[in-house]
ZALUM-574722 format. One line per 8 residues: for each residue x, y, z of C-alpha. Coordinates in steps of 0.2 Angstrom, whole numbers, plus 5000, padded with zeros to 4 digits. Each point is the difference from the previous one (the first is absolute). Layout:
X Y Z; ...
! end
This chain:
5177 5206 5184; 5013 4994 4988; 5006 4983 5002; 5017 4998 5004; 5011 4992 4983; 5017 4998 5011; 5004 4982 5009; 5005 5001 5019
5017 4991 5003; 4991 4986 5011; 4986 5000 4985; 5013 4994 4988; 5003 4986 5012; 4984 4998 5001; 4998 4999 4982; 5012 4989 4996
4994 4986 5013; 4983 5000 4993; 5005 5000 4981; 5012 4984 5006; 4986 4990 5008; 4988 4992 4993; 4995 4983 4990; 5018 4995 4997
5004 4998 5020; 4986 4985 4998; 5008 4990 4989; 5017 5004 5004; 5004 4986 5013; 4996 4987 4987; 5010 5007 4987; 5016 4999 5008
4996 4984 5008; 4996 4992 4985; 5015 5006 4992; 5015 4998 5015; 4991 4992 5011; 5006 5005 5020; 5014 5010 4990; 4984 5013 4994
5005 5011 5014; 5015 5001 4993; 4994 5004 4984; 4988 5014 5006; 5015 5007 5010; 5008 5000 4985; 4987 5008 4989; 4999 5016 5016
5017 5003 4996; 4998 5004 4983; 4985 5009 5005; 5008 5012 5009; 5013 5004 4987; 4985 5004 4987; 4993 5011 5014; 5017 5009 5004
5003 5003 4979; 4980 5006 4999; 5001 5010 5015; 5019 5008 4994; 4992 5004 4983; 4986 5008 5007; 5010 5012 5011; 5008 5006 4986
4983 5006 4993; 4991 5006 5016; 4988 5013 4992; 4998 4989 4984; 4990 4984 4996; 5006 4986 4991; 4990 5004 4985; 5010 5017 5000
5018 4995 5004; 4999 4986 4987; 4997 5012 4985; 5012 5009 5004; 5014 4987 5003; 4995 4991 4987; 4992 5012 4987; 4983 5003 4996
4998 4985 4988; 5008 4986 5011; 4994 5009 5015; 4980 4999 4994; 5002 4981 4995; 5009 4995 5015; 4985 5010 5011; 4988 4992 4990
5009 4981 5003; 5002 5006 5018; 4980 5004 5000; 4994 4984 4994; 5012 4990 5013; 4991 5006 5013; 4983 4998 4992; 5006 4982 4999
5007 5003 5018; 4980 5001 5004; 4993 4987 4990; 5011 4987 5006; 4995 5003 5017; 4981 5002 4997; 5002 4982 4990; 5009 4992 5016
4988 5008 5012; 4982 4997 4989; 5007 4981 5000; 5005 4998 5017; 4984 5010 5007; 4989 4986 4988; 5009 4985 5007; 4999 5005 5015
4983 5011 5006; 4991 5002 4981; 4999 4983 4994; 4984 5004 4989; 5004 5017 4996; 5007 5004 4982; 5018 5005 4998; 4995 5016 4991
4988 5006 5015; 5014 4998 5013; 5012 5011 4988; 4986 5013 4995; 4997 5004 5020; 5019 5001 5005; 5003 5012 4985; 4984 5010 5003
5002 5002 5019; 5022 5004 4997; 4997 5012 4985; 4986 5013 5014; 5017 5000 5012; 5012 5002 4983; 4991 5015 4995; 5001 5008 5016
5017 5006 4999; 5016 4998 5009; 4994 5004 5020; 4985 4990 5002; 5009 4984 4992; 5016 5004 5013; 4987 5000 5014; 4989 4986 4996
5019 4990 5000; 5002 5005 5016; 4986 4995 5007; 5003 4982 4992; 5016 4998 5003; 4994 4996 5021; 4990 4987 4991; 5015 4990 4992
5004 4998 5019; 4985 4989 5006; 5007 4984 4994; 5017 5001 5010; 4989 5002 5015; 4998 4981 5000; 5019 4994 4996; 5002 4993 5019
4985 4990 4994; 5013 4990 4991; 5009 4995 5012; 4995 4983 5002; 4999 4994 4982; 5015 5008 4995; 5016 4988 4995; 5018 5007 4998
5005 4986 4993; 4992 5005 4984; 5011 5011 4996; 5015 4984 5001; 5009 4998 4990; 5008 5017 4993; 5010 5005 4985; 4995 4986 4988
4997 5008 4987; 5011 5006 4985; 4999 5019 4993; 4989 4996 4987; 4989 4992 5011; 5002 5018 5010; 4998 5011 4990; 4984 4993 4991
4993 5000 5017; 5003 5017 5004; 4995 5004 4982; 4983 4995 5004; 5001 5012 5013; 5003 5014 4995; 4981 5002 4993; 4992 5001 5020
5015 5012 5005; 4996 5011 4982; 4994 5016 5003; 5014 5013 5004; 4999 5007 4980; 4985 5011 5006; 5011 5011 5009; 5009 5004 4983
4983 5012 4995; 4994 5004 5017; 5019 5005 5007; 4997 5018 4995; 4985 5001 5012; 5010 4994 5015; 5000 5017 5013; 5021 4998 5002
5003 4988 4982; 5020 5003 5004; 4996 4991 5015; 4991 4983 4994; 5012 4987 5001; 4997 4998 5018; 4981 4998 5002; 5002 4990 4982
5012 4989 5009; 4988 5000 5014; 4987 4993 4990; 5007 4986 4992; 5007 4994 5018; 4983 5001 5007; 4994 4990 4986; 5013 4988 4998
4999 4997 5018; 4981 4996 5000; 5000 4988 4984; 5017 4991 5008; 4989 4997 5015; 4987 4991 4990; 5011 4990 4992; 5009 4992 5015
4982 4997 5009; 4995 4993 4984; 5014 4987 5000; 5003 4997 5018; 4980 4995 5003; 4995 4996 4983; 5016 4988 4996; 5010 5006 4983
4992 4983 4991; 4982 5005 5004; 5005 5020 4996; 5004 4994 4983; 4986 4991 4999; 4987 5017 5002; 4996 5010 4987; 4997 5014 5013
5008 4992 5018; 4998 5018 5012; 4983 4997 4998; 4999 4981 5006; 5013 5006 5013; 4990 5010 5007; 4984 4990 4998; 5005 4987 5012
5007 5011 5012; 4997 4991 5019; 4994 5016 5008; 4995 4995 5019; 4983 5001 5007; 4995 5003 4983; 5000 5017 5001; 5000 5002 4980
4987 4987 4991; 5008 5006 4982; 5014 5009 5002; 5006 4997 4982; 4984 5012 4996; 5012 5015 5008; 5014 4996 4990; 4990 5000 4985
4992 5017 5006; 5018 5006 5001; 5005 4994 4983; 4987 5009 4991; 5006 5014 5009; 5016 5000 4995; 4996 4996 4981; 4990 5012 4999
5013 5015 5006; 5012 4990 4987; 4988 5002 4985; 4995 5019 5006; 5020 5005 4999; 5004 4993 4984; 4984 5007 4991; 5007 5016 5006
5016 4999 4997; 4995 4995 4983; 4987 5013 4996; 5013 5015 5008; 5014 4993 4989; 4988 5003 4985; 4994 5017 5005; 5019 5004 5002
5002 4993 4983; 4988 5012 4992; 5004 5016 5015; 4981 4998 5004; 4998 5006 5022; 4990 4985 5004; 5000 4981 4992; 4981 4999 5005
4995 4998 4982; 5010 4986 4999; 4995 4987 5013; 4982 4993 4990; 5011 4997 4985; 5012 4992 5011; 4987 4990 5009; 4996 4993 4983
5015 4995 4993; 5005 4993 5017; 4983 4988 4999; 5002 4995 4983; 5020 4997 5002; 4995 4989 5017; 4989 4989 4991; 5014 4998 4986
5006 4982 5012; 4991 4987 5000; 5005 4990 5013; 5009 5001 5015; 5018 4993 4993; 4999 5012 4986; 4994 5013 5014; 5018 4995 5005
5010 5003 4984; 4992 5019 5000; 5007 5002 5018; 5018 4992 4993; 5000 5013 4985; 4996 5014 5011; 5015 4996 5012; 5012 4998 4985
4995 5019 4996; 5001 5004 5019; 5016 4997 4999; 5005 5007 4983; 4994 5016 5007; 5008 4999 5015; 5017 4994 4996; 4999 5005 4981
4992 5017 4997; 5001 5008 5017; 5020 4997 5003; 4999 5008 4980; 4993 5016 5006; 5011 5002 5015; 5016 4996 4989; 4991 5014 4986
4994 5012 5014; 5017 5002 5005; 5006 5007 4983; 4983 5009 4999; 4999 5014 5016; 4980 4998 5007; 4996 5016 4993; 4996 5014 5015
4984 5006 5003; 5004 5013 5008; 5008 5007 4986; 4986 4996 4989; 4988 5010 5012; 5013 5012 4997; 5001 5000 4982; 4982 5000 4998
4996 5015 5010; 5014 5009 4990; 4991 4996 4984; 4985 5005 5007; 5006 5018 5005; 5006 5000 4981; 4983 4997 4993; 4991 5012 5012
5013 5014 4997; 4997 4996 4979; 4984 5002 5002; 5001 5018 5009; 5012 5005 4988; 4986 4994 4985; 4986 5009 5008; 5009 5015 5004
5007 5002 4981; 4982 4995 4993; 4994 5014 5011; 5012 5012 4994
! end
């Protein structure tokens, strides 16, 4: 049986919630309490809003091409020449995407649960064990998503659980902050809400693509909705000044959870279970999403052949920090090209598209029949004459 290449419209929901989280939520909380202090909601709130403008300009270019990819659509906006080096750029961001996350997650998982385990071990099994699903295709990765998508769930379960040690009064006072202070906040939040770009390659293989601005929309609400969530309860249990404090604050949240009767011994190995989880669907996407986009580039069927070579250059480009704050600087580079793409290339190729029709593929189905019936009629007429 053939495996199914199109994206149910709640799959592209789907998608997009696992591709958003992943090791970026952890360290979130500190982030924007470190930088604006109670006003990091703020900050965040901020940093959704300009979220949700990138997703409406993605999802309105990709409805303008809903049978095309963006490796095709560029080219032909753009020209071959300027079309193939922006694909190629576009290919190595998300390579970087991949290795970013990898770096933050083999870190984390070695503070963490691997102490004595090399960086390089923890990095080589992630890759290995994402690239099997990769290569897989399409279906299988929308499925496995699925499935993990209940298990994002599980830590919300115990959010009455923080009822007792939860202070309002750490989010006093409000609006101290000035823009800058703001918008550097939200800045350093846009790398855990990153991840809506994927739907500029895999849009075509939506089932209904003129109708993706609503599970897309979707998507990023549930998402937003899930990390904001964390935030507050990291604040309000944690205090703001002891969030700032923590490299990686979820965790210790939920470590010192006062669960009654001691139902859960270590309930912080769950979340950690859950975390994995979620890395690991983030990592899957954007090796795909990369190794299509390539395939694309080169009007290859499958990007299969692409994936090992992919896996190698995101190892070797993972291990390019070498410490945690330069680890850091990598992520700030890769959200200043966020949002160059975003709101620099992408409102390009709408304002272009608009003077360049999306060509129809019906008539090209059309024309390329008629050509066909040429050919075949040439032919007869060839072998008749010779056999007169």
């Amino acid at each position: 049986m053939k495996a199914r290449n199109k994206l149910l419209t709640q799959e592209v929901t789907i998608i997009i919630v696992n591709m958003i989280l992943g090791v970026g939520t952890i360290g979130l909380p500190s982030s924007l309490a470190k930088t604006a202090g109670p006003d990091g909601i703020i900050c965040y709130l901020a940093a959704v809003a300009l979220y949700f403008v990138g997703t409406v300009l993605i999802i309105w270019l990709a409805q303008r091409f809903p049978n095309q990819g963006l490796a095709d659509y560029s080219s032909y906006l753009l020209g071959s020449v300027l079309g193939f080096v922006f694909n190629l750029v576009f290919a190595l961001y998300m390579i970087s995407v991949v290795s970013a996350v990898v770096r933050r997650f083999a870190g984390i998982t070695k503070i963490f649960l691997l102490q004595r385990t090399p960086l390089e071990a923890i990095i080589i099994s992630m890759l290995f064990a994402a690239s099997f699903l990769t290569r897989n295709g399409l279906e299988p990765i929308a499925r496995s998503c699925q499935i993990l998508l209940y298990i994002f769930f599980i830590p919300f379960l115990v959010t009455p659980f923080f009822i007792p040690v939860f202070d309002l009064g750490e989010f006093l006072p409000l609006f101290q902050s000035d823009f800058v202070t703001i918008a550097k906040g939200a800045f350093n939040a846009i790398f855990a809400l990153a991840g809506i770009e994927v739907m500029l390659v895999l849009g075509s293989h939506a089932e209904n693509p003129r109708g993706l601005m609503r599970p897309a929309l979707l998507g990023i609400s549930i998402v937003s909705a899930l990390i904001l969530v964390l935030i507050v309860l990291a604040f309000g249990s944690l205090s703001v000044s002891q969030t700032a404090k923590l490299t990686d604050p979820v965790f210790e949240m939920f470590k010192f959870i006062p669960v009654p009767f001691s139902i859960f011994e270590r309930i912080d190995i769950f979340i950690f279970t859950v975390w994995i989880a979620s890395t690991y669907s983030t990592i899957v996407i954007g090796l795909f999403t990369a190794s299509h986009h390539l395939a694309e580039m080169f009007n290859l069927d499958s990007g299969k052949g692409f994936v090992w070579p992919i896996c190698v250059a995101v190892y070797f480009m993972s291990l390019i920090p070498g410490n945690e704050f330069e680890v850091a600087e990598y992520s700030n580079v890769l959200v200043f090209m966020w949002l160059f793409l975003v709101y620099g290339i992408v409102p390009l190729l709408l304002i272009i598209s608009l003077f360049r029709k999306p060509p129809d593929p019906g008539r090209q189905k059309r024309s390329s029949k008629q050509k066909r019936r040429k050919q075949k009629k040439q032919t007869r007429e060839t072998t008749g004459g010779a056999v007169s």
